[in-house]
N, C-alpha and C positions, 0 to 999 in steps of 0.2 A: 064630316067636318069636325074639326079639332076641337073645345074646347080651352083649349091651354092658350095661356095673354101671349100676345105676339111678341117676337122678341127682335131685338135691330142683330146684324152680325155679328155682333162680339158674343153675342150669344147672353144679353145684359136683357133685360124684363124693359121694354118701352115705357111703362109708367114708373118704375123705378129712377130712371135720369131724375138729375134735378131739372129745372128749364131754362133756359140759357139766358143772360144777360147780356146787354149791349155794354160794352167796355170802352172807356175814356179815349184809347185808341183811334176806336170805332169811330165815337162823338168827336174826338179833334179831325179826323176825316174829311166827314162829314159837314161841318161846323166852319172848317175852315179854309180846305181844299175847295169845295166845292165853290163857296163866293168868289174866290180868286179865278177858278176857271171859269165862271159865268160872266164875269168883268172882261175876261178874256175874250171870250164867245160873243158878247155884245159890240165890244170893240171889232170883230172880226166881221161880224154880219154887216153893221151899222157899214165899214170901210167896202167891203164889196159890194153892199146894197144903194150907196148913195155917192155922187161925185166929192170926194172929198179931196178936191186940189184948190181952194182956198182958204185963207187965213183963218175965219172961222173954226171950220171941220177942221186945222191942222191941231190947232189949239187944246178943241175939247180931246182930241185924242191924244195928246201930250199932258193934259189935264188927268185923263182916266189911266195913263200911265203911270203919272204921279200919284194916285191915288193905288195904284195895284202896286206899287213900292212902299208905302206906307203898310198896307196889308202885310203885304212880305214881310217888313220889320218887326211888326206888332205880332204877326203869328205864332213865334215864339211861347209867347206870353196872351195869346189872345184870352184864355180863362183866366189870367191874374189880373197882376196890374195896368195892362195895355191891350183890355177887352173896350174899353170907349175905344179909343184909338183906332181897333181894329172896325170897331161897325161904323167909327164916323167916316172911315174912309170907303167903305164898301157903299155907306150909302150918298155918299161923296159919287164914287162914280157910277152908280146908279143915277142918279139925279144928272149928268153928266151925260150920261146916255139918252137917258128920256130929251132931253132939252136938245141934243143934237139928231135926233130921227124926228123928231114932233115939225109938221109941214110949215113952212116959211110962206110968208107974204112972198109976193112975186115982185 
């Protein structure tokens, strides 16, 4: 057995890297793609998992699409000026969602 620090293919010393940092990029991604598709997703489940051909259900789902255009608009700018904006709407239709899947009086 060898001795000698392992080394990645470039032929660079492994402990020599620096270690990698998550990049703003990354965090807008993350951050801001993903609330948007999850608003998606709930909307999606919530409309094939419950009869939504009444007033009600049409609503909140017109509801959580206004709220997932608000998102849209504000994600530009979700780190600056129009980061309220951006979470009051996500949790806008979050609350949106909870309230239209949560079991009704019969």
């Amino acid at each position: 057995m060898s001795s000698q620090p392992s080394t990645d293919p470039a032929g660079e010393s492994a402990s020599a890297q620096p270690e990698k940092r998550v990049t703003w990029a990354e965090l807008f991604f993350d951050l801001v793609f993903v609330p948007i598709y999850w608003a998606w997703v709930g909307t999606s489940i919530h409309a094939n998992t419950h009869d939504v051909d009444n007033p009600a259900d049409r609503f909140g789902i017109f509801a959580v699409g206004l709220c997932a255009l608000f998102m849209a608009l504000a994600a530009p700018a979700a780190f600056a000026d129009r980061g309220v904006l951006f979470g009051a709407a996500y949790y806008g239709a979050r609350l949106l969602l909870a309230i239209s899947t949560s079991p009704r009086a019969p």
